[in-house]
N, C-alpha and C positions, 0 to 999 in steps of 0.2 A: 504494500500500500504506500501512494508516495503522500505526501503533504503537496497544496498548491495555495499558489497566495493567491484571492479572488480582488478584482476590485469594479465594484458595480456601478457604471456612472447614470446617473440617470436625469430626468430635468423634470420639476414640478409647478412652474410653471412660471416662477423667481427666481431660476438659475437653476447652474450644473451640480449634483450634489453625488459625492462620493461613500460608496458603502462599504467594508474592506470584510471580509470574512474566510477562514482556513478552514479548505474540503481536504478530508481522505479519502481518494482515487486513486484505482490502477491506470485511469486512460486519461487522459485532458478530455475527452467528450462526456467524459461520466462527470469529471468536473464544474464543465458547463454546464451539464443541467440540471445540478446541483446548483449552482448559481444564479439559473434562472430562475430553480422553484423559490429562491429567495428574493428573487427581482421579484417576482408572482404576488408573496406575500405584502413585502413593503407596498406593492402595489390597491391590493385590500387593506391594508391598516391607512393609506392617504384615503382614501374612500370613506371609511368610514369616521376619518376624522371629522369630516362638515359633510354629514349625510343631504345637509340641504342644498349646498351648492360643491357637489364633488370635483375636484379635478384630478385629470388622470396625469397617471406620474409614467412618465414616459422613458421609456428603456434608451439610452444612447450608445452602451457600449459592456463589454463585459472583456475585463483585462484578467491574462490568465500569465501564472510565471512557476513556476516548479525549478527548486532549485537554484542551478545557475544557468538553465534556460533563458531564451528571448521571450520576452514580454511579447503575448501573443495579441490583437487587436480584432474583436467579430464584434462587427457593428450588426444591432438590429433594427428590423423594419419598423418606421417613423409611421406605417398604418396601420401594421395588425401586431406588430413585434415578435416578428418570426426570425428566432435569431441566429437564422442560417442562410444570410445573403448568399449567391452567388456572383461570381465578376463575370461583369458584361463589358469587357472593352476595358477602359481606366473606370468606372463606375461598378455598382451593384446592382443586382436585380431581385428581388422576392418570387420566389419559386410558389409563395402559397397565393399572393395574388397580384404581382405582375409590376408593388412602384416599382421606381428605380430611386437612387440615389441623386436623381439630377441631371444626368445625361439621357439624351433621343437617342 
């Protein structure tokens, strides 16, 4: 089992705000989604902080490092936050429903 350093960025609607939390994984994928079901919740506890006027907290990014590995960078989708872009060119695509990151 390795240790990984997580770190969750996310945006709630006042800025960039960073989450840092330590997964036990054999793989970097298991890691991430362990990091996402943490993105998941922090996601429901902003919700139900102002149940009258919710805003959603939005995934930017999830930084992943094991070791003395390169800090790895998977940015997710700004629509549905499916946090498995693919590259389209110098850009990203969402494989679940189709944005892109900016680029035609």
């Amino acid at each position: 089992m390795k240790t990984w350093h997580c770190i969750i960025k996310v945006d709630d609607g006042d800025g960039t705000q960073q989450h840092e939390i330590s997964v036990e994984a054999n793989i970097k994928a298991a890691a991430h989604e362990v990091a996402f079901a943490h993105y998941m919740e922090l996601a429901d506890e902003a919700v139900m902080k102002t149940p009258e006027s919710p805003r959603p907290l939005v995934l930017i990014g999830i930084d992943l490092a094991q070791g003395k590995d390169a800090t790895a960078y998977t940015a997710a989708c700004g629509n549905c936050g499916n946090p498995h872009l693919q590259r389209s060119g110098t850009c990203h695509v969402c494989p679940s429903c189709g944005t892109t990151t900016g680029c035609s």
